[in-house]
Structure formats: structure tokens, C-alpha cells
C-alpha positions as CSV (number, residue, x, y, z in Angstrom):
1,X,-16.4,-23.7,30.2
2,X,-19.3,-25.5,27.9
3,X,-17.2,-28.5,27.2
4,X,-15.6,-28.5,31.2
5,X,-19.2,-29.0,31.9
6,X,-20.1,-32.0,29.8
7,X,-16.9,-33.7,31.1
8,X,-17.8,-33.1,34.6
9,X,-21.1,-34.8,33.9
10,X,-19.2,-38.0,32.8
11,X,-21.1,-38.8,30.1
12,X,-18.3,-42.1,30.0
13,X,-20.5,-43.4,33.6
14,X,-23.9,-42.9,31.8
15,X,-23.7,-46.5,30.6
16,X,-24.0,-47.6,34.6
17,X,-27.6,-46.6,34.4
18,X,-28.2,-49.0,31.8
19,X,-29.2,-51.4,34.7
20,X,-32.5,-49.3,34.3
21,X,-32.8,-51.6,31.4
22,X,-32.6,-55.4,33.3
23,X,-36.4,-55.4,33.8
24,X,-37.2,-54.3,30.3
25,X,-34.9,-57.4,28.9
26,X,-35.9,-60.0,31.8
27,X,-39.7,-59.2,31.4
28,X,-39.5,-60.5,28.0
29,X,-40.6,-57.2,26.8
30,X,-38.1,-56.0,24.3
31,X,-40.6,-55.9,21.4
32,X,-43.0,-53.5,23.2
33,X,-42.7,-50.4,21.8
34,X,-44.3,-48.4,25.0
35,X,-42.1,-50.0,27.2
36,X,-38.7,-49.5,25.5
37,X,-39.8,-45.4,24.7
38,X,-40.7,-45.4,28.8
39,X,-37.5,-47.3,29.9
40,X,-35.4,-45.2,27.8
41,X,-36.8,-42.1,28.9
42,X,-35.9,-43.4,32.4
43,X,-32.2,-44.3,31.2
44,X,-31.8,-40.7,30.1
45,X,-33.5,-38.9,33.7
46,X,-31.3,-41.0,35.6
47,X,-28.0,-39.9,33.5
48,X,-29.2,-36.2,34.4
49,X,-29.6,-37.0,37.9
50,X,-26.7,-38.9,38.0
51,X,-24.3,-35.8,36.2
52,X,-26.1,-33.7,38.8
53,X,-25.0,-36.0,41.6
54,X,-21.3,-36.2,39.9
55,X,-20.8,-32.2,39.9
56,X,-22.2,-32.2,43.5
57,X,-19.4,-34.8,44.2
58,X,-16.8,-32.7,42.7
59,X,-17.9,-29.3,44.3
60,X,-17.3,-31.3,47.7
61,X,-14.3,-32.9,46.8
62,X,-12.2,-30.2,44.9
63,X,-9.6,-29.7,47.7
64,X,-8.7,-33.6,47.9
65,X,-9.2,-34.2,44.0
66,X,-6.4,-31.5,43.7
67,X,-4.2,-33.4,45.8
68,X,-5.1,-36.7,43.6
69,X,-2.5,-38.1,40.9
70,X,-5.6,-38.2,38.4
71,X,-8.3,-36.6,39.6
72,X,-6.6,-33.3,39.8
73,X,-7.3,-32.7,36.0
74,X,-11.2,-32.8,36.5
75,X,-12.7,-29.2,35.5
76,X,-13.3,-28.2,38.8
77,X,-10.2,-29.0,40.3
78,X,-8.0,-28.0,37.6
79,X,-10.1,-24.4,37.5
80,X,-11.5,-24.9,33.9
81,X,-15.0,-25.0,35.5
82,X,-16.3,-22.4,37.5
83,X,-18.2,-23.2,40.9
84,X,-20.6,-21.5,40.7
85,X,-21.8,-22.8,37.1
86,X,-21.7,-26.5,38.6
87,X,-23.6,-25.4,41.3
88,X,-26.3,-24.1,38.9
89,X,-26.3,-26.5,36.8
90,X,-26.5,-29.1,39.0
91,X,-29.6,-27.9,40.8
92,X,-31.4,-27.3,37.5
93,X,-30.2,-30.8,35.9
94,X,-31.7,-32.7,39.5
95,X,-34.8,-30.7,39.0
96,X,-35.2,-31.3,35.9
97,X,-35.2,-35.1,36.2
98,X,-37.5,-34.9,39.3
99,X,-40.1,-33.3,37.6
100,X,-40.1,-34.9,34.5
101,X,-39.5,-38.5,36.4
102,X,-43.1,-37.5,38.1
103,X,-44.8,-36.5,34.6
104,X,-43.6,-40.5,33.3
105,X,-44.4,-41.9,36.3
106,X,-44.7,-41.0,40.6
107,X,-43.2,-44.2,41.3
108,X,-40.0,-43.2,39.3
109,X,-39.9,-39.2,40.7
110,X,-39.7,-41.2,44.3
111,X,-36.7,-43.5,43.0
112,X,-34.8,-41.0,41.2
113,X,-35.9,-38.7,45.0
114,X,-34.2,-41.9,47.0
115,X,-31.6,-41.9,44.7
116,X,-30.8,-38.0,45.2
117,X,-31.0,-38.4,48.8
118,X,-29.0,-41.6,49.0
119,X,-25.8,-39.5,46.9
120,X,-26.4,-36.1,48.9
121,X,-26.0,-38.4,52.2
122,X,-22.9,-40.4,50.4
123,X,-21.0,-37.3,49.2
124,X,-21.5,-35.6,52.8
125,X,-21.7,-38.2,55.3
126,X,-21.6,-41.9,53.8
127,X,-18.5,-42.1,52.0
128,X,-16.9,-41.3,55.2
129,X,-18.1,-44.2,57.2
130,X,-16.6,-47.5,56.6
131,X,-18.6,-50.4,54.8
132,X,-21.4,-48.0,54.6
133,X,-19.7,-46.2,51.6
134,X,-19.6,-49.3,49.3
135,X,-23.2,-50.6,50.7
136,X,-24.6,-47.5,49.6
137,X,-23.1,-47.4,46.0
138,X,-24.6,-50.6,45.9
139,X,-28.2,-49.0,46.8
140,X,-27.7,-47.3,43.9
141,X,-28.1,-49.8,41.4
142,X,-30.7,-51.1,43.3
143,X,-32.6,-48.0,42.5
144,X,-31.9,-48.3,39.1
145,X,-33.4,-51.4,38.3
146,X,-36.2,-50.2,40.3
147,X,-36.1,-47.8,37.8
148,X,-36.8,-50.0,35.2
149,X,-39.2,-51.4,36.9
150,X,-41.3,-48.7,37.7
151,X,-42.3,-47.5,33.9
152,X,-43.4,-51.0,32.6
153,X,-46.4,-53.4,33.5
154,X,-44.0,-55.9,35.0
155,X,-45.2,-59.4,34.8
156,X,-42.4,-62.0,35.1
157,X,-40.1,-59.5,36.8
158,X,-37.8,-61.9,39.7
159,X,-37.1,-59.9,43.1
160,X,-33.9,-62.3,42.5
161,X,-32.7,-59.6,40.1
162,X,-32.5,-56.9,43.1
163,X,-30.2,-59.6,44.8
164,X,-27.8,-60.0,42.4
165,X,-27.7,-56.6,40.8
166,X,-26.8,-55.2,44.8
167,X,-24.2,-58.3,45.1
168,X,-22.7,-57.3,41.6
169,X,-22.7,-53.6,42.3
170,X,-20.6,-54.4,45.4
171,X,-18.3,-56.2,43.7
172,X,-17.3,-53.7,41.1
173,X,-17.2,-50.8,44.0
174,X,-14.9,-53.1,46.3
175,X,-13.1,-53.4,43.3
176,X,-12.7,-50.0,43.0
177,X,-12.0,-49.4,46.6
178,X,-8.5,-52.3,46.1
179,X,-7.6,-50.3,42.7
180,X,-7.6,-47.0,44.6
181,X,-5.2,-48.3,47.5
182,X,-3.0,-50.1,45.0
183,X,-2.8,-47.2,43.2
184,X,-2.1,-44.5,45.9
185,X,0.0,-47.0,48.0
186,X,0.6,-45.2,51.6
187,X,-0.5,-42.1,50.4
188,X,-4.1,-43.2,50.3
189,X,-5.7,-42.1,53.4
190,X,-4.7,-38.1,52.2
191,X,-6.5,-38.1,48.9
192,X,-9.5,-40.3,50.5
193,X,-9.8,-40.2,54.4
194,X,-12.1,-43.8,54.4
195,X,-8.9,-45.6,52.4
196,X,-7.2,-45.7,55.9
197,X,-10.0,-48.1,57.1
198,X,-9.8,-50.3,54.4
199,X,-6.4,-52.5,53.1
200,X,-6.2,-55.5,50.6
201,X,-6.7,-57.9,52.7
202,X,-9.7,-57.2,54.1
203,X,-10.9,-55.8,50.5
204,X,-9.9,-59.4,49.1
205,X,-12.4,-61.2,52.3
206,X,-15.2,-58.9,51.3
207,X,-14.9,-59.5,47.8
208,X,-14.7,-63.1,48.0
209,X,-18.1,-63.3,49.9
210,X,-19.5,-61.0,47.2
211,X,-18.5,-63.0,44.5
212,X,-20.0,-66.4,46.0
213,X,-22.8,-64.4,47.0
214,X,-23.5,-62.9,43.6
215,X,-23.3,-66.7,41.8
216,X,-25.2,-68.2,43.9
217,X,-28.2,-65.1,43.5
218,X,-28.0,-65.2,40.0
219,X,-27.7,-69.9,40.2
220,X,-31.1,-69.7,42.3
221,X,-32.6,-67.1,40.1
222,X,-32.6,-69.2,37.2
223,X,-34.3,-72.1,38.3
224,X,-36.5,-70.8,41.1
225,X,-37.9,-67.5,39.6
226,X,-41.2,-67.8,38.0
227,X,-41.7,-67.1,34.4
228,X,-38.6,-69.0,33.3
229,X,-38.7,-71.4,30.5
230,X,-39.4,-74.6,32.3
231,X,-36.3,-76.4,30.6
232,X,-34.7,-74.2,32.8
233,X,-32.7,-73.0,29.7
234,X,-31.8,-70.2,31.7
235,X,-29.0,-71.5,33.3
236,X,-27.2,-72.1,30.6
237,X,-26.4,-68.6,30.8
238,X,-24.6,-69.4,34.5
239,X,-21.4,-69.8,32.8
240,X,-21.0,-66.4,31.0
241,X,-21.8,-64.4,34.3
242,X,-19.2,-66.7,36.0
243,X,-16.4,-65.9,33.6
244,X,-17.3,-61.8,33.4
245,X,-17.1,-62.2,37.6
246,X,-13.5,-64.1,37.0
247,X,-12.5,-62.0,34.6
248,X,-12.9,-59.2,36.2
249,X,-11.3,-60.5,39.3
250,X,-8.5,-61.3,36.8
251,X,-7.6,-57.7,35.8
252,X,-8.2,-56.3,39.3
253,X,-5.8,-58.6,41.1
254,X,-3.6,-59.3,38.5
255,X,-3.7,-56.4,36.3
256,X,-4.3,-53.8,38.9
257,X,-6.8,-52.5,37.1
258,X,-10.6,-51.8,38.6
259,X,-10.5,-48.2,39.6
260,X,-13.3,-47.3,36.8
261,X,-15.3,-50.1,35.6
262,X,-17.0,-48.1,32.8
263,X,-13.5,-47.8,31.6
264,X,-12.3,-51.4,31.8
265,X,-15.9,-52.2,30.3
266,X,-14.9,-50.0,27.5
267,X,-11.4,-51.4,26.6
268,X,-11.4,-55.0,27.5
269,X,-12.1,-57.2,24.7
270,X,-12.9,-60.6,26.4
271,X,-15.4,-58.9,28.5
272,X,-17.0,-57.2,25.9
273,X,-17.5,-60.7,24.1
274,X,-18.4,-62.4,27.4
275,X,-21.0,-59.5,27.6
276,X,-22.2,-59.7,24.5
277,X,-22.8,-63.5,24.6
278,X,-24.2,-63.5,27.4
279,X,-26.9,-60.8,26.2
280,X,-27.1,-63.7,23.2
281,X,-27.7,-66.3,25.5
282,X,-30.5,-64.7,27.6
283,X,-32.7,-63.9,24.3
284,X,-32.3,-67.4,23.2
285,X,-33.6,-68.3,26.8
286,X,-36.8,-66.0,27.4
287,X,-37.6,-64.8,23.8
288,X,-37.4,-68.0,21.7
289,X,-37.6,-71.3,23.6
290,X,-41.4,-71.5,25.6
């Protein structure tokens, strides 16, 4: 029962909240110790939110999850987790991070409140409603960052950064939404009602606004944001973010992967290094040039 819990929290999604770290890196304030310990306590409210949010997802969807190729091995659906445990436990986890979100800081007990609210409306109403369902997991990052931003003294913090964490969000959850048809084929619309108002091609348009969108967000954000280096060294990272964004287009189209990013995150070398670079890149950029 113990361990069907923990898998139903997904501790393998935790690393989505990590975008609770992009004002921490971008403010140039990796080397202050109050800020990191407050950031990371934010990383690790917003997991326990989130694992309350993704047990209050599977208590609504345990029917159609049973009816799914892969999501009928989930605890709940599979009957290794009881109900009413998730239920419990997901009340006390959300609590939990509400209060101890207010104790850190207000502002962060009303993001991790939106965020709540956001998911409950999602798993009941939202993900039901065309576009809306992929707009509003792209709220969700938003909130995260805001997270971020919340806990520090921000001081060279670019609204920029909203813009193209949303646009980037909504890539990877369009993404999804194309590796989920592909996948399920004609069956589709029985183990996820808003699949029938969706197909590839349509998927494939909205993507490829997203992706100009998102290049163009992060382009002007690193010569119009203030607080940059005024070599405008910052661009030079424009070519990592470009590849990730191709790449990942790459093993969604081609590959027909995309249904869990986490998971192609997790297992795709060239992304990993593109990542990794690019993290490289940025702390040459704000950290050590002036």
C-alpha cells in the first residue's frame, strides 16, 4: 500500500517543478545561501502539492485509466491503492504545503492556492474543454516560476521569462496531446473524451506557432531584458534552446515519442548534453562576464 502511494505521487514528475528554480539561476543569485535554502524549500512544497494534485487526478480518472493500455497499471486503477488512503493523503499533503508555503512566504501560500485551484478546475472541468486543457497546464508552470520568484529579493528578474516558460510549457503539453493520439490511434476519444477534438494536424499548426513563439520570447529576452551583460553574451545561449526545441520536435514526430517529457528528459542523451550546455552557457553569461 506504502510503496503504491509513493508511485502515485510520481516522484519521476517532481523534476517539472524545478522551473521554481529559473529565477534563482537568472537573478544571478546561485551563491546566496538564503536564497537557494528558500528556493529549495519552495521546490519541495510544490512536489507535495503537485503529488496531491496527481492522486486527485487519479481518484477522478480511475474508470478511464482502467480502460488505458498504460495507465491501467497505476495503484489506483490496478487496486494496489486504496481510495480512500489517496483521498487522505491527498488532503493532508495539499494542506501541508499551504501552510507551510504561508510560514516561508504569503506570496508563495497564494501561488501554490492558484495552483491548487487551477488543477482542481483542470481535473473536473478544464481538461474537458478544448484548448483550455493545454493553456492551463501551461498556467502551471507559470506559477512555478512565480514560485521562484516569490522567496527571493528579485533584482534582475525579466517578465520575458513568464513568456517563454508558458510558450515552452505548451509545447511539451501539445506534445503530449500528439503522442497520446498516436498512441491510442482511433481508440483515443474512449480513454480521453477531449482527444476527439484534437487530431495531428491541428496538433502540428499549434505546435508550430508555439515553437516560433517560444524562440522568438526567449531571442528578445536576451537582448532586451535589463540586467544582461551588455555584450549581450546572452544570446549565445540562443542556439542550445533552438536545438532542445528541434530535438524534441525530432523524437515526437519522428520517434513518436512525447507522451511523458520527464521520461524522454530522463533517457535521451542529446538532450541531456544540450541541457546541460546550455546550463554551462548561461553561467558563463550572467556569473562571469560583467
Amino acid at each position: 500500500m506504502l510503496s503504491g502511494l509513493i508511485k502515485s505521487m510520481r516522484p519521476r514528475q517532481w523534476p517539472k517543478n524545478g522551473f521554481v528554480f529559473v529565477a534563482l539561476l537568472f537573478d544571478r543569485k546561485l551563491f546566496d545561501p538564503a536564497s537557494v535554502i528558500a528556493v529549495t524549500e519552495a521546490f519541495l512544497l510544490l512536489c507535495l502539492m503537485s503529488s496531491a494534485v496527481y492522486l486527485m487526478n487519479d481518484l477522478a480518472d480511475v474508470e478511464s485509466d482502467r480502460q488505458h493500455p498504460v495507465k491501467k497499471n497505476r495503484p489506483l486503477a490496478s487496486g494496489q491503492l486504496d481510495p480512500r488512503l489517496a483521498a487522505v493523503a491527498s488532503v493532508l499533503f495539499a494542506g501541508a504545503s499551504l501552510v507551510a508555503g504561508y510560514f516561508l512566504s504569503p506570496q508563495l501560500a497564494v501561488i501554490l492556492l492558484l495552483y491548487l485551484l487551477s488543477q482542481i478546475a483542470y481535473t473536473f472541468k478544464l481538461k474537458h474543454v478544448v484548448l483550455l486543457d493545454v493553456l492551463t497546464i501551461a498556467a502551471g508552470f507559470i506559477l512555478r516560476i512565480a514560485a521562484g520568484v516569490a522567496v527571493i529579493d528579485v533584482q534582475r528578474f525579466s517578465p520575458w521569462l513568464y513568456v517563454f516558460g508558458g510558450f515552452l510549457a505548451l509545447f511539451m503539453a501539445l506534445g503530449k496531446r500528439r503522442a497520446e493520439i498516436t498512441l491510442l490511434g482511433g481508440e483515443a476519444g474512449s480513454h480521453r473524451a477531449i482527444l476527439e477534438d484534437y487530431n495531428l494536424d491541428l496538433i502540428d499548426r499549434l505546435q508550430s506557432i508555439v515553437t516560433t513563439s517560444s524562440l522568438v520570447a526567449y531571442s528578445l529576452y536576451t537582448f532586451l531584458a535589463d540586467g544582461l551583460p551588455q555584450n549581450h553574451a546572452m544570446m549565445l545561449t540562443i542556439p542550445f534552446v533552438l536545438y532542445g526545441i528541434f530535438r524534441y520536435l525530432y523524437l515526437i514526430h519522428v520517434r513518436n515519442e512525447g507522451g511523458a517529457p520527464e521520461e524522454i528528459l530522463l533517457r535521451d542523451r542529446p538532450l541531456q548534453i544540450t541541457l546541460v550546455l546550455y546550463g554551462a552557457m548561461v553561467f558563463v553569461a550572467l556569473y562571469l562576464i560583467n
